[in-house]
Backbone as CSV, one residue per row, in Angstrom:
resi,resn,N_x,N_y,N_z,CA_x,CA_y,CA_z,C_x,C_y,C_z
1,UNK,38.434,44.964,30.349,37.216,45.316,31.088,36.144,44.240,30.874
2,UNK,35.195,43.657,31.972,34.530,42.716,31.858,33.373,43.206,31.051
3,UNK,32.957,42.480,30.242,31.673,42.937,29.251,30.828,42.610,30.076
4,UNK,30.150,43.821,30.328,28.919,43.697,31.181,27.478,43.699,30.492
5,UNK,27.667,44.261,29.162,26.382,43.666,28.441,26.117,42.739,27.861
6,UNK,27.030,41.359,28.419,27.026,40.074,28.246,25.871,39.630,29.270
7,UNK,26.212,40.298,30.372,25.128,39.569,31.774,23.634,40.093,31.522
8,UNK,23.196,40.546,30.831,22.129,41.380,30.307,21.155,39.776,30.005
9,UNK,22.376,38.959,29.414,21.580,37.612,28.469,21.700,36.824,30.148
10,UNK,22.068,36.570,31.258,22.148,35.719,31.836,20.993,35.305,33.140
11,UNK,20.464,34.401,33.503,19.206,34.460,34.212,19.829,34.826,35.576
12,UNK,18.704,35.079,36.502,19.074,35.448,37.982,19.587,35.354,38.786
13,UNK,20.350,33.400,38.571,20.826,32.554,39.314,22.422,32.737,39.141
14,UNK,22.678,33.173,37.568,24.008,33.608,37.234,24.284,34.687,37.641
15,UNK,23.271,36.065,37.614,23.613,37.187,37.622,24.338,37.516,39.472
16,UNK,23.302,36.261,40.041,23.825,36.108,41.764,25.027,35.773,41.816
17,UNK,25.360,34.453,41.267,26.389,34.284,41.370,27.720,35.066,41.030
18,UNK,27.423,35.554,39.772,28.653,36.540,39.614,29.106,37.634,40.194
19,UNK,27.953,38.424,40.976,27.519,39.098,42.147,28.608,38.459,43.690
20,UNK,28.317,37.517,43.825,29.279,37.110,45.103,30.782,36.898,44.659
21,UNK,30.878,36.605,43.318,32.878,36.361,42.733,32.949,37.437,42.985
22,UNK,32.359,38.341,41.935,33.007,39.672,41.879,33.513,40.912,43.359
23,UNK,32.232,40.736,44.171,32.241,41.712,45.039,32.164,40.676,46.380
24,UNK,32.253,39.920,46.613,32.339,39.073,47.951,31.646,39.614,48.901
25,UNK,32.381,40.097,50.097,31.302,40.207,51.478,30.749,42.130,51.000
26,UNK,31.104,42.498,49.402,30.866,43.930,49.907,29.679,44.037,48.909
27,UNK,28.748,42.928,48.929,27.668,42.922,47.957,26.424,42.662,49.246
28,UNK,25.247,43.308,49.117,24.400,43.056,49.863,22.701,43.171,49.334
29,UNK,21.616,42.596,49.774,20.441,42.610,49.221,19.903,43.447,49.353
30,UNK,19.253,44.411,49.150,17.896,45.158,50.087,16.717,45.060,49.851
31,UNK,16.231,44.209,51.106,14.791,43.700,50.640,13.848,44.208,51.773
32,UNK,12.964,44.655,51.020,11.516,44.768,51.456,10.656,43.844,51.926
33,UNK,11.017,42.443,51.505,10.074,41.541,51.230,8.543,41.407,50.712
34,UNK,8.911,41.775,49.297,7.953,41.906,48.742,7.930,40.740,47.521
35,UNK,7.216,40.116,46.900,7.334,39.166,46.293,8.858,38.709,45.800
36,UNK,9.466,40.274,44.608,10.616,39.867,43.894,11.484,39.721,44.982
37,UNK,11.752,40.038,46.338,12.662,39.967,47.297,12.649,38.654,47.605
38,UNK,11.399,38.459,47.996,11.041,36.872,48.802,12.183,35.718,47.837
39,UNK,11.602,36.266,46.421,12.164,35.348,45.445,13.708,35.510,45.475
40,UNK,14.233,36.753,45.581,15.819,36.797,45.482,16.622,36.447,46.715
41,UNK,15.704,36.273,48.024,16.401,35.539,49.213,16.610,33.755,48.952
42,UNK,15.248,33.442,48.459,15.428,32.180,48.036,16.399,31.825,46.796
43,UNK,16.785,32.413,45.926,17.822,32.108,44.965,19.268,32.008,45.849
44,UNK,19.370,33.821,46.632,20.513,33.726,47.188,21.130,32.250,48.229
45,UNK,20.219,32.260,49.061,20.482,31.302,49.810,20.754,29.625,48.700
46,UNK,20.469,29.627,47.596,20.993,28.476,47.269,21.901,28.785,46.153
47,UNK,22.276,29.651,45.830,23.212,29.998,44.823,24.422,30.702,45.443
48,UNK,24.305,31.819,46.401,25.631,32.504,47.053,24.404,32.686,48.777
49,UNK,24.899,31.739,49.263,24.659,31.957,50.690,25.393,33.556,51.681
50,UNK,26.808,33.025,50.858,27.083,34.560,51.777,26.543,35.919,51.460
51,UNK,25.922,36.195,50.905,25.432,37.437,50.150,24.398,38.344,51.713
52,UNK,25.026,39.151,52.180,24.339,39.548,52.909,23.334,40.084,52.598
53,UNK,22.198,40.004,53.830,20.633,41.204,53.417,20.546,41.548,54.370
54,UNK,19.528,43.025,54.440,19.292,43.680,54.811,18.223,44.304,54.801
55,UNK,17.459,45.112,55.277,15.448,45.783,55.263,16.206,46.903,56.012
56,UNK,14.850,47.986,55.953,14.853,49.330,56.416,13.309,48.998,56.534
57,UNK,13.356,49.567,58.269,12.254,49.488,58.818,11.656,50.424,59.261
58,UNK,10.312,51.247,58.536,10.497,52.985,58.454,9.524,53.563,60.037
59,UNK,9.243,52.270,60.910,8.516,52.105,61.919,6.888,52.158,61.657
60,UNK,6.603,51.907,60.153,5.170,52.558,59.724,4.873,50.980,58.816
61,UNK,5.209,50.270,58.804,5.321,48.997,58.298,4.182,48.166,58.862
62,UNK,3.247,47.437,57.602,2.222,46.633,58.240,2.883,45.562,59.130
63,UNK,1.663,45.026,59.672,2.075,43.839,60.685,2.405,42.214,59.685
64,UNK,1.977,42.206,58.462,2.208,41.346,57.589,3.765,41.085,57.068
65,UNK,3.932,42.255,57.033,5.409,42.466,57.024,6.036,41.995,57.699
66,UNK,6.031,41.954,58.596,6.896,41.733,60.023,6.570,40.029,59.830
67,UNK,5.514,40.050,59.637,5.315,37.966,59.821,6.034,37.637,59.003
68,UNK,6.275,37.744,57.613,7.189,37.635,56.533,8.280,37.516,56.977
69,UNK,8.716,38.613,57.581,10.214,38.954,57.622,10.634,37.445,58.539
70,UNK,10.064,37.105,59.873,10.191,35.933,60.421,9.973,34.897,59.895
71,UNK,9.113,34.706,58.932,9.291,33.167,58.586,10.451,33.251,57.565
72,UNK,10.585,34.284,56.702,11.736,34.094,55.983,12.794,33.720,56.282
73,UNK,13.278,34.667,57.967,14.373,34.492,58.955,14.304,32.984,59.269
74,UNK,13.143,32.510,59.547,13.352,30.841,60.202,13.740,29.733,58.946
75,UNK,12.766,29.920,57.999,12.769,29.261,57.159,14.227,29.545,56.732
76,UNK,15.042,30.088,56.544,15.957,29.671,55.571,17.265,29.848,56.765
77,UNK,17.121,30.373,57.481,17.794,30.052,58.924,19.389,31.466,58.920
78,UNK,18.574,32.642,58.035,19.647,33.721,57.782,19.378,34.610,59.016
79,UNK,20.628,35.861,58.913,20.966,36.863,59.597,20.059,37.943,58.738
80,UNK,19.204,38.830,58.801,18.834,40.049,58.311,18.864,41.160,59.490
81,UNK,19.793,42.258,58.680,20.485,43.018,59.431,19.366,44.298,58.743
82,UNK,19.051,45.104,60.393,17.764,45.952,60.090,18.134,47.554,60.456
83,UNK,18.019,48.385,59.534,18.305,49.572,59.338,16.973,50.303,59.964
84,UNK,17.320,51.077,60.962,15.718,52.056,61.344,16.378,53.948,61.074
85,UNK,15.065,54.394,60.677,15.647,56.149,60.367,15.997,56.688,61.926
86,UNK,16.622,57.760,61.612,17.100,58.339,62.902,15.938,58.912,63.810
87,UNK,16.006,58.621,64.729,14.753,59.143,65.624,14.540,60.639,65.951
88,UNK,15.881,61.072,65.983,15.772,62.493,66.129,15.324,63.177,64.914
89,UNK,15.149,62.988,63.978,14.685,62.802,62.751,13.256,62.967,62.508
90,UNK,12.943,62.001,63.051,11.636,61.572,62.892,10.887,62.682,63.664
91,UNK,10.995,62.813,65.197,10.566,63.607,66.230,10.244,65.329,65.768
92,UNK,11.254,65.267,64.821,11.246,66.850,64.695,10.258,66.749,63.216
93,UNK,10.260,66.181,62.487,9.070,66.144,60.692,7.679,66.093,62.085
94,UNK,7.150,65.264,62.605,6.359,64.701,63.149,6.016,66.012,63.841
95,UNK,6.611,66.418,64.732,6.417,67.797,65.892,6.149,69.206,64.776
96,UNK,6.652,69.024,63.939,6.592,70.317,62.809,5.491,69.855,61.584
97,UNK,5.436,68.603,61.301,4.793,68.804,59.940,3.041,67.652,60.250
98,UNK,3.277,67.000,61.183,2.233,66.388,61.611,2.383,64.760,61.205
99,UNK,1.712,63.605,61.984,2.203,62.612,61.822,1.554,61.898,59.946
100,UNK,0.388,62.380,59.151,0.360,62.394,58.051,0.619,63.196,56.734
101,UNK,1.424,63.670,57.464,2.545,65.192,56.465,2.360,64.501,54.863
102,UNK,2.386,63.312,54.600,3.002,62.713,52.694,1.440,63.147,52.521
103,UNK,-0.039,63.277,52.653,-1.285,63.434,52.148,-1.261,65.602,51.977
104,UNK,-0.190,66.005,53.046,-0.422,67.304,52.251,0.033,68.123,50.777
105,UNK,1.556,67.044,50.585,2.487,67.677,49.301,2.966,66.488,48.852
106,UNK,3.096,66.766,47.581,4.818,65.672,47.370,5.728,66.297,47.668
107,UNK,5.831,67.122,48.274,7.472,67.430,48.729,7.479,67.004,49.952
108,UNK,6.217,67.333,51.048,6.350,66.685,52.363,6.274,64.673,51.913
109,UNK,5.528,64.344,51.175,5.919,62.909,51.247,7.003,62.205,51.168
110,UNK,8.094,63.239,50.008,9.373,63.047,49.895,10.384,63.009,50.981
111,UNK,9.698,64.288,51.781,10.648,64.288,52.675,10.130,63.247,54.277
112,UNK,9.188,62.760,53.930,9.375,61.037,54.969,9.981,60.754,54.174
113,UNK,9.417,59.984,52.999,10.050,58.981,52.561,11.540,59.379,52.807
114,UNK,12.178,59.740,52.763,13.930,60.377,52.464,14.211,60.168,54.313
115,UNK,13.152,60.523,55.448,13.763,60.474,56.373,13.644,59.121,56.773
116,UNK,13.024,58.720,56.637,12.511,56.935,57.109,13.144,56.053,56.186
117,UNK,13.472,56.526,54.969,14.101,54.809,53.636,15.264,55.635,53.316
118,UNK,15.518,56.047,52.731,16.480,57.137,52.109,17.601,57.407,53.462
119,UNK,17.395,57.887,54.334,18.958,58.022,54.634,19.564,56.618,55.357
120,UNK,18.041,55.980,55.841,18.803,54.748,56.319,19.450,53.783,55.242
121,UNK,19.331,53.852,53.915,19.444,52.937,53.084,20.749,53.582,52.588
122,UNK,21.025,54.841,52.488,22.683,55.913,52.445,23.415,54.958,53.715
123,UNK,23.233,54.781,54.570,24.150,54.365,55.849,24.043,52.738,55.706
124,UNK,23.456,52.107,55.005,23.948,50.287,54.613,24.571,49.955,53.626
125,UNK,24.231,51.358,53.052,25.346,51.199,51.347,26.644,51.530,51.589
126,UNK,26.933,52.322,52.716,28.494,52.933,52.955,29.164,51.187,52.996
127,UNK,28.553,50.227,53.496,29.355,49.252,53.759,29.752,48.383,52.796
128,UNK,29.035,48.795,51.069,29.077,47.997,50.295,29.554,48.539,48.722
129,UNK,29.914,47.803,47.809,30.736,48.185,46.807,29.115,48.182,45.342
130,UNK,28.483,46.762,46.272,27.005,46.618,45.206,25.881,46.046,45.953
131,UNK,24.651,46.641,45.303,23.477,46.277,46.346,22.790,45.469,45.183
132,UNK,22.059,44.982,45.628,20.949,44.014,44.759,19.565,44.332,44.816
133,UNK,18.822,44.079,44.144,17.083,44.960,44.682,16.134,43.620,43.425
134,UNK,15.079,44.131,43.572,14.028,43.122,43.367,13.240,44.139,42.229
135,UNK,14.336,44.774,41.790,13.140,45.680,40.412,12.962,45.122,39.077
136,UNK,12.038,44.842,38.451,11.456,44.847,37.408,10.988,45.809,36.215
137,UNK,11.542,45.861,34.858,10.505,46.554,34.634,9.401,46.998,34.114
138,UNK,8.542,45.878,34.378,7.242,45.754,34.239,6.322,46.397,35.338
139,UNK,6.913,46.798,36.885,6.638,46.888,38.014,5.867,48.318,37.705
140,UNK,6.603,49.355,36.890,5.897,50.784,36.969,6.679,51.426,35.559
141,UNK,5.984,52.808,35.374,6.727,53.408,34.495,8.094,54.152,34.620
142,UNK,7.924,54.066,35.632,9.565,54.577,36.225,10.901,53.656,36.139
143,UNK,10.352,52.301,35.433,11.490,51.306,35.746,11.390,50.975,34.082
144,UNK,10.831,50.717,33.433,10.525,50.459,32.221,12.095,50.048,31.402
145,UNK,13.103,51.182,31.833,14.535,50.795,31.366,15.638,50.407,31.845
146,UNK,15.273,50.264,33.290,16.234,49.536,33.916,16.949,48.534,33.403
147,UNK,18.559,48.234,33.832,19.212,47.120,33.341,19.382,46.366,34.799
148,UNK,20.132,44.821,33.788,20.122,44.541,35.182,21.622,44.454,35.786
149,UNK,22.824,45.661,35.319,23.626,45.912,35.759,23.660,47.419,35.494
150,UNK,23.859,48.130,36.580,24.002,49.468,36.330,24.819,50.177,37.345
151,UNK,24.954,51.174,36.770,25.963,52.032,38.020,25.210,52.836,38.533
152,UNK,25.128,53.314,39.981,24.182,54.026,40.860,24.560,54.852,41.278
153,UNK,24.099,56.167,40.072,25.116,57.725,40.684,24.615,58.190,41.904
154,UNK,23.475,57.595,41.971,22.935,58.331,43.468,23.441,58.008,44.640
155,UNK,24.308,56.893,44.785,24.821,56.160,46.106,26.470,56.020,45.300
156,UNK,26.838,57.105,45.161,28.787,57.139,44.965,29.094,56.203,43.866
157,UNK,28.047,56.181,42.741,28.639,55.196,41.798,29.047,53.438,42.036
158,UNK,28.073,53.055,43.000,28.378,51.705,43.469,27.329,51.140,42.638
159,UNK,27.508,49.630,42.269,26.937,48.876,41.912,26.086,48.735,41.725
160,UNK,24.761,48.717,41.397,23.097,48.043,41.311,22.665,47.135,40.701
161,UNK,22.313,45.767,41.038,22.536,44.509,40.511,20.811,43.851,40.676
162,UNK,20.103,44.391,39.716,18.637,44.061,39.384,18.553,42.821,38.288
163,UNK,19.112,41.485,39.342,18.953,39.710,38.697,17.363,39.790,38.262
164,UNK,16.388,40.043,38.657,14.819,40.148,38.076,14.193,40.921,37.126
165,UNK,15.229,41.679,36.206,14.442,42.730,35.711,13.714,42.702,34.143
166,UNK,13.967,41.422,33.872,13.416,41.136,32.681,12.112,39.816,33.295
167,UNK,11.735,39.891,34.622,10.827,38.739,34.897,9.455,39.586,34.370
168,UNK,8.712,38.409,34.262,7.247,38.848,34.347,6.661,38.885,35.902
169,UNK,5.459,39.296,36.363,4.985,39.274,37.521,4.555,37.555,37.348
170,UNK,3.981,37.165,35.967,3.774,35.564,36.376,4.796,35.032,36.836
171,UNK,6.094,34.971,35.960,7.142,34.415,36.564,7.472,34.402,37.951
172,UNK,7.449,35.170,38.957,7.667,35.771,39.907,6.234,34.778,41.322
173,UNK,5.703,34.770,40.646,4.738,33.945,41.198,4.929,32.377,40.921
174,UNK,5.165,32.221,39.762,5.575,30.485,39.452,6.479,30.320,40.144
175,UNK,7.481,31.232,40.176,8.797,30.707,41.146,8.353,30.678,42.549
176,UNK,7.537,31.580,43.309,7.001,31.665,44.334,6.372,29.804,44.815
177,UNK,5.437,29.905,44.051,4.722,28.743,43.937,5.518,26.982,43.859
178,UNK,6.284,27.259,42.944,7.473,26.241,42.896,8.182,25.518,43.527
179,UNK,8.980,26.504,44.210,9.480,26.962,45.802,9.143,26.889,47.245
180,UNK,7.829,27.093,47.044,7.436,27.211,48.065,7.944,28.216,49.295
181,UNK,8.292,29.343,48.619,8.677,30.880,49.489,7.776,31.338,50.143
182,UNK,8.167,31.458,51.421,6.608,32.456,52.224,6.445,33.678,51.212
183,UNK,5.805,34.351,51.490,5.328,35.505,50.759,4.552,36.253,52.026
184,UNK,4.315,37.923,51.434,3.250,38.675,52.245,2.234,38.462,51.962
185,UNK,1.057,38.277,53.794,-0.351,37.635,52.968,-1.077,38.885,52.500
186,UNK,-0.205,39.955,52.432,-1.376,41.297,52.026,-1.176,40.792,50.315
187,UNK,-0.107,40.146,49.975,-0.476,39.695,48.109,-1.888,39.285,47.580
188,UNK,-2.125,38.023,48.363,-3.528,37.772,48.835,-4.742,38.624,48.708
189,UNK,-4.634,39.666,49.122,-5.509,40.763,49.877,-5.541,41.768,48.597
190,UNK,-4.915,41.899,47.367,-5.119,42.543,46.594,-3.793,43.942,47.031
191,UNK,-2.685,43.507,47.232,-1.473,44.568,47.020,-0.494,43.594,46.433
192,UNK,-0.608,44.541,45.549,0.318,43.366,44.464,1.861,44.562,45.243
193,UNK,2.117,45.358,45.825,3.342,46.213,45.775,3.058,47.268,47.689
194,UNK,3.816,46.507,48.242,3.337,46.642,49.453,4.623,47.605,50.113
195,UNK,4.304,48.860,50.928,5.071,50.019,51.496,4.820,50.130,53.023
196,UNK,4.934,51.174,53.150,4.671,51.532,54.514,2.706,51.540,54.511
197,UNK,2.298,51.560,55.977,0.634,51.173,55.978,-0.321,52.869,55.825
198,UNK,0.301,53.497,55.339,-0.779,54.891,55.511,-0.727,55.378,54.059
199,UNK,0.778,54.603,53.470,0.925,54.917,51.755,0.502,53.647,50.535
200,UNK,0.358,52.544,50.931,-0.091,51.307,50.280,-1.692,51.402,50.570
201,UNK,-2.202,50.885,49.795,-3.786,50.353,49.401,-4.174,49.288,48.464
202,UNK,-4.838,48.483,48.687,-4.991,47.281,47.712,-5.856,47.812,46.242
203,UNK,-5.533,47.576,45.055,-5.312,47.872,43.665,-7.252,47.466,43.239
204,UNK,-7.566,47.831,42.381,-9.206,48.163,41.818,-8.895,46.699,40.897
205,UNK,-9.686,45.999,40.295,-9.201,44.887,38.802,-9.208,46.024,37.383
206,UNK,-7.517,45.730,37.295,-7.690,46.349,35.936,-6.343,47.659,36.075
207,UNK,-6.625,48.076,37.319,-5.279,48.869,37.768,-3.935,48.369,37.610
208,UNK,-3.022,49.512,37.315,-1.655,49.286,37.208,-0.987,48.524,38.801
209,UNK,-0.176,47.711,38.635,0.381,47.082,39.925,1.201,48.309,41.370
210,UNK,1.363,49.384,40.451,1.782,50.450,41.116,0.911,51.255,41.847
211,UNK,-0.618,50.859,41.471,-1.741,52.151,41.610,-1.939,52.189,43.410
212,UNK,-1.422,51.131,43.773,-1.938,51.360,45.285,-0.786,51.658,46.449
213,UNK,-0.263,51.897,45.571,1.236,53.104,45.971,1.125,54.393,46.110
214,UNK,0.975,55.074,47.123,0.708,56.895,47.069,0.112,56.898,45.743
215,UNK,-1.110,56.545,46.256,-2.655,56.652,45.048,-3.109,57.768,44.912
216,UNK,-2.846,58.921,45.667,-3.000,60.272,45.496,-2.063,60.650,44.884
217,UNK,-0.814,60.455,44.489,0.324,60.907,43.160,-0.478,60.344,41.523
218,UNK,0.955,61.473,40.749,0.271,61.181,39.452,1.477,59.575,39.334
219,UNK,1.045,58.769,38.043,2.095,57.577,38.392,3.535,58.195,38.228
220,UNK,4.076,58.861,37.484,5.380,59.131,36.872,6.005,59.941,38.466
221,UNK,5.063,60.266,39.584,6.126,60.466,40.623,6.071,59.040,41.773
222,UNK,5.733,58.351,41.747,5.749,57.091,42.585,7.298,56.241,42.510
223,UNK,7.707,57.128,42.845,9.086,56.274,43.508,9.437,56.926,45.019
224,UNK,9.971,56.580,46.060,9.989,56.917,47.726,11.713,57.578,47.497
225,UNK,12.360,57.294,46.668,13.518,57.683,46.204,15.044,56.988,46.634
226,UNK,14.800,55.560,47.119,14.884,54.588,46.971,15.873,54.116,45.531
227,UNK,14.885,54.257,44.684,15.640,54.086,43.356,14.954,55.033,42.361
228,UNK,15.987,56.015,42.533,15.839,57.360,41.719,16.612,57.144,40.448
229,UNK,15.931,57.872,39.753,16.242,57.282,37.723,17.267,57.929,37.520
230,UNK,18.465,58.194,38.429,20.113,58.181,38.497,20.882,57.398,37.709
231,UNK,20.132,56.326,38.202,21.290,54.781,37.291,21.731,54.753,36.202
232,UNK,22.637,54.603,35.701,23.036,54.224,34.009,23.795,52.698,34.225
233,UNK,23.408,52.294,32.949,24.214,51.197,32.479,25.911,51.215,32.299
234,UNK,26.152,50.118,32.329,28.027,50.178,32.750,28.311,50.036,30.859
235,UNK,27.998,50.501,29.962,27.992,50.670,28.509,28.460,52.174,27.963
């Protein structure tokens, strides 16, 4: 059995690479494009080009976003393959619960989030054995123990391959900077952690990097469920 708490010691560029031996075309990214993404498209593309990616687009997405997503597309001259929630879906939360339903409960926020990220992100994983993500965990208290190989009971025990999770947010920016990676200009703007536009808000000085994330939650529920604290280590 491959010792997987060997890759624990290995930087991002390895953890990619071993990522494309191991699992070939059935490994894929899912990016947001949010800083750590920006950064893990730019590794991929020069370390395992074939590594497919992918976004979920919850139709509620700033317009910054979208500029990102294109220069990323030009600049590095990839395919990003785009997941949208089911419409019939949508029509019926919206007709029943109203179009800002996440400001009345966390259970109604859950249940966007789950109809807009969550099932579309169930239907890109069917195609894959391991996904890759841009978590840290410095990012929030919900990530704090993440590895950066784990098994993902929430998606059939497939793969979860977090190459960033021992970065700092400086790091993440030096490499940015380095590089020369587009980035979102809402970073700029004071969102260090950028979502859909009715649940993101730009952060106070002094606030946690998470705080302008469903700023009406307490922090310990701020995850969209996305990456639910399912995961265990392959140990």
């Amino acid at each position: 059995m491959e010792n997987f708490e060997e890759l624990e010691s290995r930087n991002a560029e390895e953890i990619i690479r071993w990522a494309a031996e191991k699992f070939k075309d059935r490994v894929a990214l899912a990016s947001s494009f949010g800083l750590e993404d920006v950064v893990l498209i730019d590794i991929i593309t020069k370390t395992a080009p074939p590594i497919k990616i992918f976004t979920i687009d919850t139709g509620r997405l700033h317009q910054e976003t979208y500029d990102v997503m294109d220069k990323i597309k030009k600049r590095y001259n990839i395919t990003i393959n785009v997941y949208y929630p089911d419409t019939k879906s949508v029509e019926k939360m919206v007709s029943e619960e109203g179009l800002n339903l996440f400001y009345k409960s966390l259970e109604l926020r859950h249940l966007c989030c789950n109809i807009r990220k969550v099932e579309p992100l169930n239907r890109a994983l069917k195609n894959f054995d391991a996904w890759i993500c841009g978590l840290r965990r410095q990012q929030a208290v919900t990530r704090t123990s993440i590895k950066k190989i784990e098994i993902d009971t929430a998606h059939d025990s497939i793969i979860k391959i977090n190459p960033i999770a021992d970065w700092s947010e400086k790091q993440v920016w030096e490499y940015i900077k380095k590089n020369n990676v587009p980035y979102n200009a809402l970073h700029a703007k004071g969102y260090p952690s950028i979502g859909c536009v009715p649940c993101t808000r730009a952060i106070k000085p002094g606030e946690d990097i998470r705080a302008g994330r469903w700023w009406w939650e307490s922090p310990d529920n701020k995850e969209c469920g996305l990456h639910v604290a399912k995961s265990k280590d392959l140990q």
